[in-house]
C-alpha positions in Angstrom: 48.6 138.4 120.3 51.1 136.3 122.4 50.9 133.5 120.3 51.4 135.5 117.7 54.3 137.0 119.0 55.8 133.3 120.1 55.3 132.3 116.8 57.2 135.3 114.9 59.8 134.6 117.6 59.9 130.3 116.6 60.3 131.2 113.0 62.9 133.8 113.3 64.7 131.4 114.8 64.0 128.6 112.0 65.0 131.0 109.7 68.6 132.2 111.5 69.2 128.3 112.0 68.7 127.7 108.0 71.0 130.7 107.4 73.9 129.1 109.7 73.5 125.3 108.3 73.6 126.9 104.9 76.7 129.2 105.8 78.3 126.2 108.0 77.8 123.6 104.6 79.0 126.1 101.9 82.4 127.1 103.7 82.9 123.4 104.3 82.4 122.4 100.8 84.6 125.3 99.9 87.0 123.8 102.0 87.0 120.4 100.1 87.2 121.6 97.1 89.7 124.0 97.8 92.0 121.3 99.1 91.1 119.5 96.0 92.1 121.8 93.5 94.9 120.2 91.1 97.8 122.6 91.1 99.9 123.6 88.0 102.7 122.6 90.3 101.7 119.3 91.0 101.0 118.3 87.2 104.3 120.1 86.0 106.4 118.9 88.7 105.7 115.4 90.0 107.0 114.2 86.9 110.4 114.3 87.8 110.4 114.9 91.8 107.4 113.8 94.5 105.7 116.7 95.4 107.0 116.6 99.2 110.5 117.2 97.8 109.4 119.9 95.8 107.9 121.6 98.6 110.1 120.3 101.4 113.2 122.7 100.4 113.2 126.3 101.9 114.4 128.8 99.7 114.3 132.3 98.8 112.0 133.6 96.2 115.0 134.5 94.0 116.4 130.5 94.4 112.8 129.5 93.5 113.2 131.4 90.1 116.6 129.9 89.5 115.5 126.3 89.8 112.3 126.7 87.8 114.4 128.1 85.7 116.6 125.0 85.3 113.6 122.6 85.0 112.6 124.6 82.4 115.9 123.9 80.1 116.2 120.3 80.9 112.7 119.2 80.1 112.0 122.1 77.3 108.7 122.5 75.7 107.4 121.0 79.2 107.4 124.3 80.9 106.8 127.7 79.3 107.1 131.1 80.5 103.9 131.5 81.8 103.9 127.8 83.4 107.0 128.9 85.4 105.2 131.8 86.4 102.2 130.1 87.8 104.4 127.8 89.2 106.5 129.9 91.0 103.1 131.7 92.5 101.7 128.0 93.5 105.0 127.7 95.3 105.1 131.0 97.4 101.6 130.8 98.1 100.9 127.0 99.0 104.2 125.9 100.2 103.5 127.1 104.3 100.4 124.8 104.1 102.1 122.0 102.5 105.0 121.9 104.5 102.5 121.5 107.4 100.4 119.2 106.3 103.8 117.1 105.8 104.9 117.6 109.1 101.5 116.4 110.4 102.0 113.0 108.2 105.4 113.0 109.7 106.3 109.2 112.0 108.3 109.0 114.9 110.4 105.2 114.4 112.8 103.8 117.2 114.7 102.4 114.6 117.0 104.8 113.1 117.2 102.9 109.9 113.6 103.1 109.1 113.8 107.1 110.5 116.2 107.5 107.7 114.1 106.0 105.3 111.5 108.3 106.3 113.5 111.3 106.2 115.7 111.0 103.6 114.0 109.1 101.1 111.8 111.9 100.6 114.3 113.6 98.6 116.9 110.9 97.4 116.9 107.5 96.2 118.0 105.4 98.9 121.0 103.3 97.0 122.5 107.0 96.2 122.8 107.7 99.9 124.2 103.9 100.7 126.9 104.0 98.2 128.8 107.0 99.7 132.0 106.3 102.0 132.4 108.9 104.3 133.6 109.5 108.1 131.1 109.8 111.0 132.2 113.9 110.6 131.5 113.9 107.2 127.8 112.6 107.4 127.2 114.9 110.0 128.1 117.9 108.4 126.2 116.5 105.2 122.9 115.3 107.0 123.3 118.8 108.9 123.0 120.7 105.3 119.9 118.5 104.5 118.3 119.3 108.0 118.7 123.1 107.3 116.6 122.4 103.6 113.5 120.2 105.0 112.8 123.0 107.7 110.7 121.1 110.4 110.4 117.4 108.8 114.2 116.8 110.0 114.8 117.8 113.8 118.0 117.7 115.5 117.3 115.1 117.2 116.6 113.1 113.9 119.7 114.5 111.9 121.9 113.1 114.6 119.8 109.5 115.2 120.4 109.5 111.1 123.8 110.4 110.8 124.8 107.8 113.7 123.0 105.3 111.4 125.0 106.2 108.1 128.3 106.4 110.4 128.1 103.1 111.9 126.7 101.7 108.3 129.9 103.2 106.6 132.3 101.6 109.2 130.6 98.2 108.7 130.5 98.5 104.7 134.5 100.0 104.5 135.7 96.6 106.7 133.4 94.5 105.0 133.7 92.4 101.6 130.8 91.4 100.6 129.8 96.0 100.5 131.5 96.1 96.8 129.3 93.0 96.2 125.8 93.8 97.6 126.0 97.5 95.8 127.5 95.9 91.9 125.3 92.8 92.4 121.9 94.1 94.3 121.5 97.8 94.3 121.8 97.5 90.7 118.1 95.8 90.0 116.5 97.7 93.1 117.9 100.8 92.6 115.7 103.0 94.7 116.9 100.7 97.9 114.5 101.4 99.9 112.8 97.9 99.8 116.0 95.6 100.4 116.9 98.1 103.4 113.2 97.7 105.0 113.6 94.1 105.4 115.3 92.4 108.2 116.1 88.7 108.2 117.7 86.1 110.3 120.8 84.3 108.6 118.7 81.1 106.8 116.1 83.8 105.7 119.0 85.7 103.8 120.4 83.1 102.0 116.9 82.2 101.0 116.8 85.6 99.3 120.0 85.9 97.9 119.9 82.4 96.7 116.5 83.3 94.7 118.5 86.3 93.3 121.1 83.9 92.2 118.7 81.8 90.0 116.6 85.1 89.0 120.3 86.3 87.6 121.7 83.1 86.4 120.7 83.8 82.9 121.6 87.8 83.4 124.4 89.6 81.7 128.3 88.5 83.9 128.2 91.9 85.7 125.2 90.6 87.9 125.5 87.2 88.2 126.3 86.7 91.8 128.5 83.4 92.5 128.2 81.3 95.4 131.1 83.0 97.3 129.7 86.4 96.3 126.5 85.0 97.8 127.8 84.1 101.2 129.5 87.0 101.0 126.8 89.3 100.6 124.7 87.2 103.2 127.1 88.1 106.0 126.6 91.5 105.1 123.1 91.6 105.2 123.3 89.7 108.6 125.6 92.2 109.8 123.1 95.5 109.3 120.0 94.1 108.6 119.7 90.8 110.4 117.5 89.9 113.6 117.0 93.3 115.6 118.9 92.6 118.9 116.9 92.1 122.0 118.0 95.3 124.1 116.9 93.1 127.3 119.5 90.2 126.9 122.6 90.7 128.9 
């Protein structure tokens, strides 16, 4: 009778053990494919933005209806009536989780250029950014605006390590000639800038670029053609923001 009993007791025990693997592997692969399901959001919308901008912005459910709206009209046909609806409830009910999983994917960098790469490329193309002239008070006020849109991804700290960057960029560009230069002559064929501003290079490296540029363009229309003194021109600009990071340790 007791080892009856001791075996009645083993296999109730096999049996809750199966129930909890079986519990523990279906709510996992509910998980998965949860997190894989293909929004209508994400098919509709990353045609014209990347998702993380879509989702980045916080705004009021009543905003949210105003810019689907506007997609709607530029891009008709694209999105009906009951796409913006399905949309908008994609939106509402996903955007907490996907603001937080790009948070999470968020990088701290020491340099502030590649921190505003980070943080502001999301959203804008980078040459739209480096082509505005404005005072140090100015790209506060204006990186302060975008701060208050990306919710968490932009801290304070961050908005003012960026605007310090745009500031000191701007004073460097408005006394400089070769600015005009580098954003008629190179922005132009890498309009997203994003690459050119990631790369830092000492003075022979520059004019090893730039002088490949020349040959690339030789054959171009006259607006990009970049001359020799447009060349040294634009490599002392480059030099001057992007050249060999300073060693903080030399006196």
């Amino acid at each position: 009778m007791k080892y009856y009993s001791m075996k009645m007791y083993f296999l109730v025990f096999l049996f809750f053990l199966y129930q909890c693997t079986v519990v523990t592997e279906t709510v996992a692969t509910e998980t998965v494919v949860n997190k894989n399901i293909s929004l209508l959001v994400d098919t509709k919308c990353s045609k014209c933005h990347t998702l993380n901008r879509v989702f980045i912005h916080a705004r009021t459910e009543e905003e949210w209806h105003t810019v689907i709206g506007k997609m709607m009209v530029k891009i008709p046909g694209w999105i009906g009536p009951e796409d913006a609806e399905q949309i908008f409830s994609e939106i509402i009910t996903n955007r907490q989780e996907r603001v937080k999983e790009i948070t999470v994917e968020r990088k701290e960098y020491a340099d502030n250029r590649l921190l505003f790469l980070d943080r502001c490329a999301i959203c804008h193309p980078v040459n739209r950014i480096l082509k505005e002239n404005r005072s140090p008070e100015e790209w506060c006020e204006t990186v302060e605006r975008m701060r208050s849109e990306a919710g968490d991804y932009i801290t304070a700290e961050d908005a003012t390590r960026i605007a310090t960057f745009l500031s000191e960029r701007s004073e460097v560009l408005k006394e400089d000639a070769g600015s005009a230069l580098f954003v008629a002559k190179c922005l132009v064929c890498h309009p997203p800038g994003e690459k050119i501003l990631l790369e830092r290079h000492n003075k022979v490296e520059w004019e090893g670029i730039v002088k490949d540029r020349q040959q690339f363009a030789r054959n171009a229309t006259p607006r990009i053609r970049i001359g020799n003194e447009d060349a040294a021109a634009i490599v002392e600009l480059l030099i001057k923001t992007q050249g060999p990071k300073p060693d903080r340790n030399t006196p």
